[in-house]
PyMOL commands that place a pseudoatom at each C-alpha (Angstrom):
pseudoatom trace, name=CA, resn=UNK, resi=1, chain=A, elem=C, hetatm=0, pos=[234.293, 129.381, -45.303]
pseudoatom trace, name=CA, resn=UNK, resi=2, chain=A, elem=C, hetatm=0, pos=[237.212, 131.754, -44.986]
pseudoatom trace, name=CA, resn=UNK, resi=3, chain=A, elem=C, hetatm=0, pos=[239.659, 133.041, -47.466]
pseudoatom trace, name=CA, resn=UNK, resi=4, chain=A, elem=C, hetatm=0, pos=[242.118, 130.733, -46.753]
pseudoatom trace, name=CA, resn=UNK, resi=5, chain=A, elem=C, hetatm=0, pos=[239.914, 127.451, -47.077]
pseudoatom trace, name=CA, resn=UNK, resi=6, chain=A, elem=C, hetatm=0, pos=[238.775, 128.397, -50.366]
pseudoatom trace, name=CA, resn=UNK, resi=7, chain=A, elem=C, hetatm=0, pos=[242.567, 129.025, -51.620]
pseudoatom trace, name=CA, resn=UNK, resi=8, chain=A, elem=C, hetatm=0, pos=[243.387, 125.604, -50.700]
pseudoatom trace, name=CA, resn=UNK, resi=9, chain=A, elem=C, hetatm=0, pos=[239.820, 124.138, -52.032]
pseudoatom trace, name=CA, resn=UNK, resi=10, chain=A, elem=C, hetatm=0, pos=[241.055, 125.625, -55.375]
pseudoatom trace, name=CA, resn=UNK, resi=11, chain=A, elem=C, hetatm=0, pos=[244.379, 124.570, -55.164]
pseudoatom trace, name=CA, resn=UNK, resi=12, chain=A, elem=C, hetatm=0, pos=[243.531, 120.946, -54.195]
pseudoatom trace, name=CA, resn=UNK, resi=13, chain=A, elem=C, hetatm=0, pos=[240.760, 120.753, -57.098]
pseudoatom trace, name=CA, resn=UNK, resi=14, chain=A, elem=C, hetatm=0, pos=[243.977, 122.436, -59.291]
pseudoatom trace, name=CA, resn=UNK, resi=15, chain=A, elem=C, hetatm=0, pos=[246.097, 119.736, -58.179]
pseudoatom trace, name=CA, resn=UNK, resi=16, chain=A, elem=C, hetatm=0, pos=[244.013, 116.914, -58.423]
pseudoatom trace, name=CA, resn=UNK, resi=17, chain=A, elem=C, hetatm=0, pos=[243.718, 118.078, -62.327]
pseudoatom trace, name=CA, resn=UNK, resi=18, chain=A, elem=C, hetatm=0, pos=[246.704, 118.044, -62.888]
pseudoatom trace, name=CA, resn=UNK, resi=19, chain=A, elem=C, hetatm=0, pos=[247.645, 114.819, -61.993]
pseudoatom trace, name=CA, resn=UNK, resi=20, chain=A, elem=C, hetatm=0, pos=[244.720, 113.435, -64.056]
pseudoatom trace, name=CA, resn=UNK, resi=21, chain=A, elem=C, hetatm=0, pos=[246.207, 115.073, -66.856]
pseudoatom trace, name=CA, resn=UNK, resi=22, chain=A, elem=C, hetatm=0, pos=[249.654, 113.524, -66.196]
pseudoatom trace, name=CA, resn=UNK, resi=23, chain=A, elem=C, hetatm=0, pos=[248.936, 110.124, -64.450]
pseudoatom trace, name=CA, resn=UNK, resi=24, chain=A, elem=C, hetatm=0, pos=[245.816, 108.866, -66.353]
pseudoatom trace, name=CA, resn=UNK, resi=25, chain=A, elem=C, hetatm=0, pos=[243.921, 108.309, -69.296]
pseudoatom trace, name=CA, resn=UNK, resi=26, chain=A, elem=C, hetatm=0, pos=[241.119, 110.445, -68.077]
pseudoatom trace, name=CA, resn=UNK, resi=27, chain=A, elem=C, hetatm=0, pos=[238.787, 111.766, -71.487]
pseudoatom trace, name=CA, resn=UNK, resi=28, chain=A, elem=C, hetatm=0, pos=[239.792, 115.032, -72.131]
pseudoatom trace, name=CA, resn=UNK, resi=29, chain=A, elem=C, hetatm=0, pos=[236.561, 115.912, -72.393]
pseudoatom trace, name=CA, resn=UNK, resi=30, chain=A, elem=C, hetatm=0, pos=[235.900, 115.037, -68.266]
pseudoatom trace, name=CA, resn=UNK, resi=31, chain=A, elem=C, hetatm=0, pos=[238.860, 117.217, -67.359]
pseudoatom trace, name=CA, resn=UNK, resi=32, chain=A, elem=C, hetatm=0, pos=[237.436, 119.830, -69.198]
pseudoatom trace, name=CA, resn=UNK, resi=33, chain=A, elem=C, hetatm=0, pos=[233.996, 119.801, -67.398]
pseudoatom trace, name=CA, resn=UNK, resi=34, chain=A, elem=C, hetatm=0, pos=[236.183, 119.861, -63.799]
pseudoatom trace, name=CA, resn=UNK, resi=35, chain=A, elem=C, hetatm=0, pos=[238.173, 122.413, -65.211]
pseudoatom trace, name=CA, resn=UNK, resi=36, chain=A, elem=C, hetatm=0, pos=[235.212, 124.564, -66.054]
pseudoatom trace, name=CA, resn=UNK, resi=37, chain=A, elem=C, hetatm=0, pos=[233.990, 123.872, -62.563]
pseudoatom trace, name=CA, resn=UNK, resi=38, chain=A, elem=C, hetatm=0, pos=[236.674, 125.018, -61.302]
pseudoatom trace, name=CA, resn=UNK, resi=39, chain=A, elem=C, hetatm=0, pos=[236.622, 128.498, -63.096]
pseudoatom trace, name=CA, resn=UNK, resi=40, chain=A, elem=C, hetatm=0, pos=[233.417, 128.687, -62.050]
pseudoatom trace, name=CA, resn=UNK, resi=41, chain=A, elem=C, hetatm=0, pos=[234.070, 128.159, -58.551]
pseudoatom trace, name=CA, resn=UNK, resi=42, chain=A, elem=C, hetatm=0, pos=[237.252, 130.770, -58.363]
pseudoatom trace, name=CA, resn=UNK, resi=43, chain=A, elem=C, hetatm=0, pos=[234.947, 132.830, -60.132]
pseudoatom trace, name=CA, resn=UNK, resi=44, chain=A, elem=C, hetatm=0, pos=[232.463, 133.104, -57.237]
pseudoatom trace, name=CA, resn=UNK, resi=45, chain=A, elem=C, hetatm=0, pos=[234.613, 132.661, -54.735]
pseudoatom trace, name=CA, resn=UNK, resi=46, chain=A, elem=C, hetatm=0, pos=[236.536, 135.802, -56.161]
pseudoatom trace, name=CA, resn=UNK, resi=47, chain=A, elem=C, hetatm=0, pos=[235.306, 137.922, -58.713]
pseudoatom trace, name=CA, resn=UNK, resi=48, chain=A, elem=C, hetatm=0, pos=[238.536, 139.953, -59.191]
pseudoatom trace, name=CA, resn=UNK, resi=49, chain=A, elem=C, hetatm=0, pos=[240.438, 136.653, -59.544]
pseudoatom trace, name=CA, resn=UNK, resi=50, chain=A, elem=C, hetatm=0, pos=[239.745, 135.317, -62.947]
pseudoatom trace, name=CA, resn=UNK, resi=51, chain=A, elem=C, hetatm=0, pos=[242.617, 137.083, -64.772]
pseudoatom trace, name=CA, resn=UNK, resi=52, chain=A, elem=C, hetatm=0, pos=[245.118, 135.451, -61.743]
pseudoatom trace, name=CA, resn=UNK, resi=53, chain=A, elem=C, hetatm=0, pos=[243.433, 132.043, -62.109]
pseudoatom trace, name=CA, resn=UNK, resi=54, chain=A, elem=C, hetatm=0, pos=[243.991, 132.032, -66.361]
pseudoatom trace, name=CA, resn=UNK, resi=55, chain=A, elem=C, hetatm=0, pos=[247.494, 133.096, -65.363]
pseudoatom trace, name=CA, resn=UNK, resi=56, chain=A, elem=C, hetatm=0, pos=[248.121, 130.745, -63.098]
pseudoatom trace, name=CA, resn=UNK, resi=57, chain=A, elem=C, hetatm=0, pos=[245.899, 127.686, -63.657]
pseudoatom trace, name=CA, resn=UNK, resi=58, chain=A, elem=C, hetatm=0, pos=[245.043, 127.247, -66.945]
pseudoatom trace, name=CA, resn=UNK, resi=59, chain=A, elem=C, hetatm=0, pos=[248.644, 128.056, -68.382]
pseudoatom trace, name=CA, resn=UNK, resi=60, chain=A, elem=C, hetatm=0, pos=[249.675, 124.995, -66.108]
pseudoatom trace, name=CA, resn=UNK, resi=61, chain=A, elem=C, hetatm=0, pos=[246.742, 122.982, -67.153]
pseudoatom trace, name=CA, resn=UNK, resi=62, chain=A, elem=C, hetatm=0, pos=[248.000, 123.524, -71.104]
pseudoatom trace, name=CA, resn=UNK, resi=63, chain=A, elem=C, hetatm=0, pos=[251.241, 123.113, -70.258]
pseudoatom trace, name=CA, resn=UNK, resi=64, chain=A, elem=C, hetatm=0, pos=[250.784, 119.673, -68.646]
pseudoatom trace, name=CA, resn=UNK, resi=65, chain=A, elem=C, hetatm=0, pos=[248.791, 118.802, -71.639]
pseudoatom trace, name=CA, resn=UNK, resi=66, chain=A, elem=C, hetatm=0, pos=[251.182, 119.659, -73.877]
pseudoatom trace, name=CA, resn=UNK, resi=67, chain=A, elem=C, hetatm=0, pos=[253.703, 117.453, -72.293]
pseudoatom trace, name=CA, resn=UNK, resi=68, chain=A, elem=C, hetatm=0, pos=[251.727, 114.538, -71.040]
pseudoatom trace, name=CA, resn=UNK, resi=69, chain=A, elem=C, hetatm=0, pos=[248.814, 114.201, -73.521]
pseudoatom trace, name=CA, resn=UNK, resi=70, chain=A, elem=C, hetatm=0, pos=[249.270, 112.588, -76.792]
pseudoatom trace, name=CA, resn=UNK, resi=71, chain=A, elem=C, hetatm=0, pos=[246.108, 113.186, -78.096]
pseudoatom trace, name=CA, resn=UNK, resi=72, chain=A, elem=C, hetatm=0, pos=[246.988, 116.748, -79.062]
pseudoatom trace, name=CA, resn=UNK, resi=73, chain=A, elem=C, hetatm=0, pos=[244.643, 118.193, -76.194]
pseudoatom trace, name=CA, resn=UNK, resi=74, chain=A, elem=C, hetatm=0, pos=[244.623, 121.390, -76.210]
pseudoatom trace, name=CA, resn=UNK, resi=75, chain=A, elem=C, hetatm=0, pos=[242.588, 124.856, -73.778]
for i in range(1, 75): cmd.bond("trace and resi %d" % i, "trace and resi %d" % (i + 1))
show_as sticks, trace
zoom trace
């Protein structure tokens, strides 16, 4: 698998979070487990990339929460 196909692997698994966050009553505790998979996966895909991914990713992910979750969820 190239560079590219494991950006948009990450991205899709991103964006399929997200909308569980938003758009369902998903447990917290189950989006937590895919988000941790997720880490995990960016994390051997690339090494170098965590700091980017906690930037990018996991701001969104609390931010979404924030908005959309009214049982206080919280990263």
């Amino acid at each position: 698998m190239n560079a590219r196909q494991k950006i948009q692997e990450i991205q899709r698994d991103a964006d399929r979070i997200c909308s569980l966050i938003v758009a369902s009553d998903f447990p917290d505790i189950d989006i937590e487990i895919m988000k941790s998979s997720l880490r995990t996966r960016v994390e051997e895909y690339f090494p170098n990339g965590l700091e980017l991914y906690d930037m990018i990713y996991e701001s969104r992910f609390s931010r979404l929460s924030e908005q959309f979750r009214q049982s206080g969820y919280e990263v």
